[in-house]
C-alpha positions, 0 to 999 in steps of 0.5 A, a space after each residue: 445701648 448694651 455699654 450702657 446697659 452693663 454700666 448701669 448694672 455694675 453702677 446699681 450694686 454701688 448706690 448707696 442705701 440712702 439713693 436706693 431708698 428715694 428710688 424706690 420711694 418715687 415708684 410710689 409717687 405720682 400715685 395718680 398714675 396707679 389710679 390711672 392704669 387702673 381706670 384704663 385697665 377697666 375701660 378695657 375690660 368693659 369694652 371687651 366684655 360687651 364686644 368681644 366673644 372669646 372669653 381668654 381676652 375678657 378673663 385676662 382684661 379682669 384679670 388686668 383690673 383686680 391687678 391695677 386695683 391691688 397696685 392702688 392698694 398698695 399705694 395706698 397702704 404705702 402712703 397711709 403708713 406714714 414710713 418711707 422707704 429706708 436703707 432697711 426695707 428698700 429691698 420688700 418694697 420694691 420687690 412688692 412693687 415689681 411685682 405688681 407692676 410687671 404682672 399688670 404689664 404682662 396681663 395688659 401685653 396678654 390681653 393685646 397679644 390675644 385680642 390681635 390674634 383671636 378677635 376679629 375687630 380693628 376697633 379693639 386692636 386700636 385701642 388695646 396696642 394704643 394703649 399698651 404703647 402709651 403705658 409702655 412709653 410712659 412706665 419707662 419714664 415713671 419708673 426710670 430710677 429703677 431700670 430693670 422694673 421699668 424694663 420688665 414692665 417695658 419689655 412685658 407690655 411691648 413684647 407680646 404686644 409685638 409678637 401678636 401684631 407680627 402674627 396677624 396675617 396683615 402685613 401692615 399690622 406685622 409693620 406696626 408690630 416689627 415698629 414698636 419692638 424696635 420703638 421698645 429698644 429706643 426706650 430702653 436706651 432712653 430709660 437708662 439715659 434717664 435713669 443716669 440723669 436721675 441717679 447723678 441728680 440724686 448723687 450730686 444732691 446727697 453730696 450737697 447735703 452731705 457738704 451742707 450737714 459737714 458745713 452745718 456741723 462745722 458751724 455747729 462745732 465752731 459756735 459751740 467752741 467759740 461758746 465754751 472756749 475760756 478765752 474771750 474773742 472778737 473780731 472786727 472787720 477792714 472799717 474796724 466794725 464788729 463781726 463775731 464775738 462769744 459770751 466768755 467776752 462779756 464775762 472777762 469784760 464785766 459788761 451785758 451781753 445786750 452791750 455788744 452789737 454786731 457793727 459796733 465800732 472799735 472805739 465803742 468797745 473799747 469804752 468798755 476797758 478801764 481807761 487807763 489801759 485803753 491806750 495799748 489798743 488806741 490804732 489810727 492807722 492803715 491796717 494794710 499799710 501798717 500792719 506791725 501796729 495791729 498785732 499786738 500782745 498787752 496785759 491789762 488791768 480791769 477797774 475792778 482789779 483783775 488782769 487780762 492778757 490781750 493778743 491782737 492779730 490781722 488776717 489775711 483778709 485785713 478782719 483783726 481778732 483780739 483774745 482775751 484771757 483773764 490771767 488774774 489767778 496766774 499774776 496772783 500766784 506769780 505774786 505769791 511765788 515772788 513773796 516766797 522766793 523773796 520772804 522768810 516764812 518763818 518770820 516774815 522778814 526778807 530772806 537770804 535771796 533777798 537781802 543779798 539783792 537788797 544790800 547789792 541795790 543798797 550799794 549801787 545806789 549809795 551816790 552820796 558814799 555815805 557809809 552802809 553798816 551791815 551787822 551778820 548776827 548769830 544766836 547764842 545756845 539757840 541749838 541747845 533750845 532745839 534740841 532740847 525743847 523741840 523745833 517748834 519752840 525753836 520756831 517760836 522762838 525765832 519769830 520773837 527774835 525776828 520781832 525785837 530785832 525790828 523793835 530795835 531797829 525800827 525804820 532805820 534798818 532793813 532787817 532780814 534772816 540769813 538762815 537758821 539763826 542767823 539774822 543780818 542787818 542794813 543801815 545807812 549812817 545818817 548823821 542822824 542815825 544810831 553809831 554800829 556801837 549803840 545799835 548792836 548794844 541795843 540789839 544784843 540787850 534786847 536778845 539777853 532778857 527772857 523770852 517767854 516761848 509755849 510757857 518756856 522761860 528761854 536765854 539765849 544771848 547774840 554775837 553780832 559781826 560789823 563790816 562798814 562799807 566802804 571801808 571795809 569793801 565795796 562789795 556786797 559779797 565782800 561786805 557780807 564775808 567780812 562781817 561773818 568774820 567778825 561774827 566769828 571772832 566775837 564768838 571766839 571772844 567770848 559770844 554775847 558780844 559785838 564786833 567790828 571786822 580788822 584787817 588782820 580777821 581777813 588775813 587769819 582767814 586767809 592764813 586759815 585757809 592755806 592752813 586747811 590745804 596744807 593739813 589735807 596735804 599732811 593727812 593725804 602724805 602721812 606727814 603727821 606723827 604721834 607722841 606719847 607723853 608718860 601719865 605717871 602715878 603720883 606715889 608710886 612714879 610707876 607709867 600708869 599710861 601714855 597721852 597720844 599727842 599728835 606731831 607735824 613738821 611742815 617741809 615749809 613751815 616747820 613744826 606746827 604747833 598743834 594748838 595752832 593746826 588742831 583749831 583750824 582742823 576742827 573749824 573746817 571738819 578735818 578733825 574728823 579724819 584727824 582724829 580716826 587716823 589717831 586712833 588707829 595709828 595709836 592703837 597700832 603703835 600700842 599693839 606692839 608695846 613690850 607691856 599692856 600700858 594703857 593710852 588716852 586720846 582726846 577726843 575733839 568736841 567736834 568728833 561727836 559729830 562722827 556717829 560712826 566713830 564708835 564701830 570704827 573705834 570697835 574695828 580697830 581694837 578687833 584689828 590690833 587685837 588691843 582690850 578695850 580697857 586698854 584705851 581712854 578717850 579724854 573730852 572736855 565739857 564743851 562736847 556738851 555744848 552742841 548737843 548734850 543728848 547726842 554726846 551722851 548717846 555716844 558715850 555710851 555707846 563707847 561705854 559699852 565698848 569697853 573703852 574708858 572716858 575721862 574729862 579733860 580740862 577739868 575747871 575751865 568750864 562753868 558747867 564743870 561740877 554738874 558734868 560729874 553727874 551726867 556720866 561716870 568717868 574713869 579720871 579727871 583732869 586738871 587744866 595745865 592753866 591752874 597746875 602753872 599758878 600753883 606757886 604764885 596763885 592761892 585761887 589756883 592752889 584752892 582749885 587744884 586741892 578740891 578737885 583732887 577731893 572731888 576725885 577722892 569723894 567720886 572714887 576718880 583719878 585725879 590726874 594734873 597735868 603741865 607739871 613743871 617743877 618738883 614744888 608743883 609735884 610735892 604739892 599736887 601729890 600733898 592735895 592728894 592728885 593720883 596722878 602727874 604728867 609734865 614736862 618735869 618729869 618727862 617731855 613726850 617721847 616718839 614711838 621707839 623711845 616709848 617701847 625701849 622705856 617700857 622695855 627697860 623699865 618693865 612699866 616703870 618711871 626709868 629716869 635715867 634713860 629719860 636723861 638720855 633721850 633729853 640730851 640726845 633731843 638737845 643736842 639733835 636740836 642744837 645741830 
């Protein structure tokens, strides 16, 4: 018992507040007991105040009545307030209990021990122990739930109820008496047993609730997630009956929520999906046998045009679940992804990406080896557009090209943009279709007329390239190359114009290309020299300057021309690097010169390209310690061409400088004249191809004679360069050209002849020591 006591103490500091709570509520209940003990502790009291004469046993029998009466009202109280007990007040109401019920079994123990001892009446000693032992044996059960109120109502009852019987001086009330103190141990063992029995009960009921409420809260939270998830969901039983589904279900199928009833069939469900798609779902089969067929992944398409991804997956249960997801944005944006990634922006026509796969499909397909044509078409001066009326009319401007194109080729080409302005086109030769000669005429006749751009009158002009498959190759990558060949090959003839791709266009690539490595070679190795050919003043035949003039002997190839090296350096952008080594070696070389003759160095339309040429420029002449005056950058108008603004930015810039700029080539161009008044120039050239003609050609002679008035009317040199024999000479310095340079009068020297010309000489035209370093040249030429 004692075991058993001490776990009920450790036991009671761990009930929860919750189990606690109920205990002290059924103290409260059954309230009929309460009313009861007060009935019994009147009837005492009236027996013993009408049999008994010691006043102590009736003081403390009213003493037990007005006890059992405040207990009813407190029951009372308890039960009319409507609030059980709660974790929070558990502690007031059970003290308040505990103590009503331990001084009411005391005042009863009191009323029996005293009644024993001082009055003189078996009939009231039967009553009150009868009395006392029944409400002792009954509080231990009632009260159970909370050992140690039942206990000391037990014990305060029994107690002094035994110790009077064990007074009395009868022995068989000291028998009775010693019977019920033991009779009072058994019940506390009995009290505990039950009180284990009632908190385990309770226990085990709080945990059933607890699982209850968590299975509740799952069912709760699984039905709220089913509601509002975004996928629809259903699931159907071994008989493929219908068990579960949510709204989102009813939504993706367009269908009423009445439409759908728990042990529908399959089948009916499936006649709510377009029927066109209902064979993805069609299964006839065993499901445990087969189950592969039952799981599944499909994207449909609704009647009304939107698509759903299915998924169908079995259980281990053998139940079968299918979600579906409307994915109709999702395909509309993989769609418009694909349109980007296969269509021109700009113009709506196919782009790079897409053509390529088109003309590779076109090839792959052609088993008829009917001939493909395909046509690679550049604009012509579309930059100066850009550059000069803004990126938006260039746009504008593409969007009209992109239309006559497809005006042209109407549906007999497949019509896409390359990229910036270049277009390409695909055509199938059909006996009945237009030859390449009359398309691409037709083309570029149609690009030739005005366009009529944001108010902006703009021409511009087309060169179109033509590779023939499968002459001309069989591949796609090929048939592109070559017809970018011949693209460039009809712009180097000239533009607005059409060509078809030879053989040879492929093997001048090829050259081209060998070329390229060799001059990075050249330029890693220094191979390449300079050449300073004398500029000599018409009158007078003093040096006025020196032409730098580039040199390369290949170990292989001999002496490279550089008509022939120089084209090539400028296609592939090495004329950049070209052109600063020139620079630097030529100022070097003119640091060194016994006098201050001044030098020219072409400068290549493709160097404006360099932006930081001018600080370079600048460095060099602060490193060789050379004056800016010293130095002339010749150009020719077609620096121009690329972008007018930016050239004149530049020329500036060089201006600025110190340097001085003269215009090469001067008459070749159809813009000549105008670009005299674009920028002040130091000097004009005449190109060599009309000082050649002076003799047989009147035009050339008529030529030569304005520019020199030209010059003479702007206060500019005039320089003729190519001069070849002393008639041209006589004539050129009649026409009144300031200055001459040629063959005649001397071929370009190397660097050491340039410094002992200027040495001996002192500035002026020696022609002595020219004739010797003539016949020292031929005859080094002859061995």
């Amino acid at each position: 018992m004692f075991k058993r006591l001490l776990e009920t103490i450790r036991s009671e500091k761990e009930l929860s507040a919750t189990i606690r709570a109920q205990l002290v509520d059924g103290l409260f209940h059954p309230f009929a007991s309460l009313i009861s003990g007060a009935v019994a502790g009147l009837f005492i009291a009236a027996v013993l105040s009408f049999t008994a004469n010691d006043q102590l046993v009736v003081n403390l029998a009213y003493a037990v009545v007005l006890i059992a009466l405040g207990r009813i009202a407190l029951g009372v109280y308890y039960l009319r307030s409507g609030q059980p007990v709660t974790p929070h007040n558990v502690n007031q109401w059970e003290w308040a209990y505990a103590i009503g019920g331990t001084a009411f079994s005391l005042c009863l123990g009191m009323v029996t021990l005293f009644a024993v001892l001082r009055v003189d009446n078996g009939a009231i000693h039967l009553m009150l122990t009868t009395t006392t032992a029944a409400y002792a044996a009954s509080i231990a059960g009632r009260n159970a739930s909370r050992p140690w109120v039942a206990l000391g109502q037990l014990y305060f009852a029994s107690v002094p109820m035994g110790l009077g019987l064990i007074l009395h001086e009868t022995l068989f009330y000291e028998v009775v008496g010693a019977a019920l103190l033991i009779f009072m141990f058994g019940m506390t063992d009995i009290t505990l047993a039950v009180r284990k029995t009632i908190i385990n009960a309770l226990e085990t009921r709080e945990k059933n609730k607890e699982l209850a409420d968590s299975f509740e809260q799952q069912a709760n939270l699984f039905d709220g997630a089913l509601k509002n998830m975004s996928h629809g969901l259903c699931m159907f039983d071994r008989d493929n009956k219908l068990l579960v589904w949510n709204p989102i279900l009813c939504d993706i199928l367009r269908c009423p929520p009445e439409r759908l009833h728990k042990g529908e069939s399959f089948q009916e469900v499936l006649e709510l999906i377009h029927p066109a798609d209902r064979d993805h779902f069609v299964f006839d089969g065993d499901l445990d046998k087969d189950r592969a067929k039952a799981n599944f992944e499909h994207t449909i398409q609704l009647e009304d045009g939107r698509y759903v991804d299915v998924s169908s997956r079995q259980t281990s249960t053998g139940n079968r679940v299918l979600v579906f997801a409307d994915v109709t944005e999702q395909k509309e944006a993989e769609a418009q992804i694909r349109h980007l990634a296969l269509v021109d922006q700009l113009t709506g026509l196919m782009n790079r990406t897409s053509l390529q796969t088109s003309f590779r499909n076109l090839l792959k397909n052609n088993h008829s080896d009917q001939e493909i044509a395909v046509y690679f078409i550049d604009l012509d001066h579309f930059k100066n557009v850009n550059d000069t009326l803004g990126h938006p009319v260039g746009d504008d401007l593409l969007q009209q090209v992109a239309k006559r194109i497809c005006d042209v080729c109407l549906d007999e080409c497949e019509v896409g943009r390359m990229a910036g302005d270049e277009f390409l086109v695909m055509q199938k030769l059909t006996p009945h279709a237009r030859t390449p000669e009359i398309l691409s005429s037709q083309i570029i006749e149609a690009l030739k007329q005005p366009f009529n751009v944001a108010s902006h009158y703009v021409r511009i002009g087309a060169s179109i390239g033509i590779a023939i498959s499968p002459k001309d190759g069989e591949d796609a990558a090929l048939l592109l190359k070559r017809a970018d060949m011949a693209l460039y090959a009809a712009k180097n003839m000239g533009r607005n114009r059409y060509e078809f791709f030879e053989q040879k266009m492929d093997q001048k690539a090829q050259q081209d290309r060998a070329l390229e490595l060799d001059i990075k070679y050249a330029l890693e190795e220094n191979q390449f020299r300079l050449a300073f050919q004398p500029i000599v003043d018409a009158n007078t035949l003093e040096i006025s300057a020196f032409e730098t003039l580039i040199r390369w002997t290949h170990e292989k190839r001999g002496r490279v021309a550089p008509s022939v090296f120089i084209q090539v350096a400028e296609q592939t952008g090495q004329i950049i690097d070209i052109g600063r080594w020139v620079l630097s070696e030529a100022i070097k070389c003119a640091s060194k010169w016994p006098t201050d003759t001044p030098i020219a160095i072409n400068f290549s339309a493709v160097q404006f390209q360099d932006t930081d040429f001018p600080k370079y420029l600048k460095s060099q002449l602060r490193r060789f310690k050379v004056k800016p005056e010293r130095v002339s950058l010749e150009i020719t108008e077609t620096a121009f061409f690329q972008d007018e603004m930016a050239t004149l930015d530049i020329l500036r810039q060089f201006r600025a400088i110190g340097v001085n700029i003269s215009l090469d080539d001067f008459g070749t161009g159809f813009s000549s004249l105008s670009q005299l008044r674009t920028f002040p120039y130091h000097k004009i050239k005449i190109d060599g191809s009309f000082v050649r003609d002076l003799e047989s050609n009147t035009s050339s002679k008529a030529v030569a004679t304005a520019v020199a008035h030209i010059g003479q009317a702007l206060n500019i040199r005039v320089v003729a360069e190519c001069v070849e024999s002393q008639e041209q000479m006589d004539y050129l310095r009649e026409a009144g050209v300031s200055e001459i340079q040629g063959f005649y009068l001397c071929r370009p020297l190397n660097n050491e002849d340039t410094t002992s010309l200027l040495e001996i000489g002192k500035g002026k035209f020696d022609s002595d020591f020219l004739k010797q370093v003539k016949t020292r040249s031929e005859n080094a030429a002859a061995q």
